[in-house]
N, C-alpha and C positions, 0 to 999 in steps of 0.2 A: 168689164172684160172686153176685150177686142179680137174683132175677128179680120183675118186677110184672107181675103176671097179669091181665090185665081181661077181663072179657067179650067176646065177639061181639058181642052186640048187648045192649042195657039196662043194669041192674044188677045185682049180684053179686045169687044167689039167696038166699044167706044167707051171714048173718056168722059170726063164729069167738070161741072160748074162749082167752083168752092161753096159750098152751101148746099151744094143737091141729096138727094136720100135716095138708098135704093128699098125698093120694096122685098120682104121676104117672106115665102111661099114653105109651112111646113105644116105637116100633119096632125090636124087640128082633133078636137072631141069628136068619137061617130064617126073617124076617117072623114070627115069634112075637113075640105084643108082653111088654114086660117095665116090669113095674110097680117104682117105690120109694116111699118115704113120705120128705118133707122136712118140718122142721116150718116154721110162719110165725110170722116173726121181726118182722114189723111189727106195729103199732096195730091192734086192730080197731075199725073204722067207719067205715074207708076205702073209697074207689070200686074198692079191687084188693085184690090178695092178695099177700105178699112171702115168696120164696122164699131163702133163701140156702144155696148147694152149695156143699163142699169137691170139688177137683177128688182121685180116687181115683188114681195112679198105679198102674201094675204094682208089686206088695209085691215080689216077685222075677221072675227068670229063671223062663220056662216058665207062670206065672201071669196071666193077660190084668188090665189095666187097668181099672177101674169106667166100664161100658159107657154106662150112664145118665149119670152124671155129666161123664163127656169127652164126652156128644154134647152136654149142655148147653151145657157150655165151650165148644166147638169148631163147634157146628152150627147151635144154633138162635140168631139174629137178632130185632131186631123187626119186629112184625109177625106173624112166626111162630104158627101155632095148635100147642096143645099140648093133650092130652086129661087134666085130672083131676078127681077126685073131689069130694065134698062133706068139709068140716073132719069131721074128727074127732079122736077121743081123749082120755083122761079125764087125763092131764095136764094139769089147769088150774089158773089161778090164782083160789084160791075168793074173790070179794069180797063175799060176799053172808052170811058167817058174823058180822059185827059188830067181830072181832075189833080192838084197839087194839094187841096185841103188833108186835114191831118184826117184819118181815120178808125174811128173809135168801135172798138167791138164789145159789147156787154153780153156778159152772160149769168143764169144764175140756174144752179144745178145743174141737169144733166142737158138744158139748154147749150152748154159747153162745145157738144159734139159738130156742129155745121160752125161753130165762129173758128175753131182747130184747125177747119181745110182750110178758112180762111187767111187766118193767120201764118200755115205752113206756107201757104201761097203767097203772100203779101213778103214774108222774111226770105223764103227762097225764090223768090222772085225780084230779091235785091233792090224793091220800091224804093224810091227818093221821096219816102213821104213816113212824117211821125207816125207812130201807131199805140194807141193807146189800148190796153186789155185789161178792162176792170171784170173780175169774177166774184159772184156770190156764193156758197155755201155756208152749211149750216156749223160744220164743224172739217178737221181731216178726217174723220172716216168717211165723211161724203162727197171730199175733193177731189174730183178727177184732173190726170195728169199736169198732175203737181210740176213733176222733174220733167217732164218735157217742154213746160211752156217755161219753166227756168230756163234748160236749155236754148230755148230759141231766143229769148232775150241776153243771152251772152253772143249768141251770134248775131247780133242786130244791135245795133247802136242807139238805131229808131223807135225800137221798142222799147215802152214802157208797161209794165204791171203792174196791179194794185188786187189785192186777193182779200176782200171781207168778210168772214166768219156769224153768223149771228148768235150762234150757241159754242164758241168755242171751248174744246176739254182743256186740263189740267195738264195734258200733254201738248195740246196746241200752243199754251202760250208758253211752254217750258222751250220747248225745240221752236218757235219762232216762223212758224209755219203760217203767219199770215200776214196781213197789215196794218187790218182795224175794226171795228167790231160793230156788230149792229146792223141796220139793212140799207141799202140803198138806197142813200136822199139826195137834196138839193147840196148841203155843206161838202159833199164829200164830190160831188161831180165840179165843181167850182173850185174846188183844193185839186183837183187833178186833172183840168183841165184849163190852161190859161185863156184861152180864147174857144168860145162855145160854137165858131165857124169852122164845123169839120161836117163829116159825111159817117153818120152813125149806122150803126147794124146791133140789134140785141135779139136775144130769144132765151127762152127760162119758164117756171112755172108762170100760172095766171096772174096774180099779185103780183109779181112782178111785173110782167109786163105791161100790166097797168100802171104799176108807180113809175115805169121807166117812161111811159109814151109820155104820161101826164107830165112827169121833170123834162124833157126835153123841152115839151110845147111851152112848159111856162120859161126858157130861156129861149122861147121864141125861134128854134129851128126849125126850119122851114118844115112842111111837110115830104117834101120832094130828095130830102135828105137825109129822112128816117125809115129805113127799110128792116122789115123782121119778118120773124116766123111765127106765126099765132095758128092755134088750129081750135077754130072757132069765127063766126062772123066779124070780120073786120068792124063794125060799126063798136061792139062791147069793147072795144079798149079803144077807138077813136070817140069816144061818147059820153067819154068818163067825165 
């Protein structure tokens, strides 16, 4: 679900870095408030700020539900105030480096939402540069926007997609809703990449982003050209 954030009153105090997260401030257990950090999946230069939250379920029995996340779903409305932060975070997408290489964005699950600002930004931003968007999910009920990142590939020439499935249903592959199946390996970044000299960006669960640093490094891209979002000590997936 996605939220657009506007101010109280005026305009946004500041704008954001494609890839930044804002922090959100709600009423936690005990009226102790409890903060998370979402990233923003929209454009920046907009009158708002665009959130989009996967709803957490209870993992099991005896484990409570993602507190944050179900009252978004469930509680807050428009109109609603909600208490957060100023953007940050150095996940971004750098455009100010001259670069002409192509540039690749991976994502796998709800890692989706900071490569989205990306990519609005790179497409409405009319870059002179290929853009490749390989996405992983499990199946369509856990693919987030589907129809919008179709969209932005008909307005962009330079964009290319590629959408893998690991568990697709019976209705994914009837309606045609992906591209190929399985998880993300070495055969399939070589099938959709002709040349391995581009400027990468990923974020996604942990396995993932371990199999993604490890495929890069073993086609030898630099370090200096692999940038993500991990939340966790950098050394456990450069160390793999």
């Amino acid at each position: 679900m996605s939220f657009y954030l506007e101010p109280v009153a005026g305009e946004l105090r500041s704008d954001f870095l494609p890839g930044q997260y804002l922090t959100v401030r709600v009423p936690g257990p005990n009226d102790q408030p409890t903060l998370r950090n979402y990233s923003l999946s929209g454009r920046p230069g907009r009158p708002y700020y665009r959130i989009s939250v996967k709803r957490e379920p209870a993992p099991r029995p005896g484990v409570p539900a993602g507190h944050v996340s179900n009252l978004l779903h469930d509680t807050i409305a428009v109109g609603d105030l909600i208490d957060v932060g100023a953007p940050c975070g150095e996940f971004v997408l750098d455009r100010g480096n001259g670069s002409t290489r192509p540039l690749v964005l991976l994502s796998g699950g709800v890692g989706i939402t900071p490569l989205m600002s990306m990519l609005h930004a790179t497409v409405d931003g009319q870059s002179e540069r290929d853009v490749y968007f390989i996405h992983c999910a499990i199946n369509g009920w856990t693919h987030a926007f589907a129809d919008e990142v179709r969209e932005l590939a008909h307005r962009s020439p330079r964009l290319s997609i590629h959408v893998r499935y690991s568990e697709p249903r019976l209705a994914d592959r009837a309606a045609g809703r992906y591209d190929s199946e399985g998880f993300i390996d070495l055969t399939l970044l070589k099938q959709l990449l002709p040349n391995p000299d581009a400027d990468y960006y990923f974020c996604g669960p942990r396995p993932f982003m371990v199999e993604v640093f490890r495929l890069l490094r073993g086609l030898s891209v630099p370090v200096d050209r692999i940038r993500f979002e991990f939340f966790g000590p950098r050394g456990e997936l450069e160390n793999v």
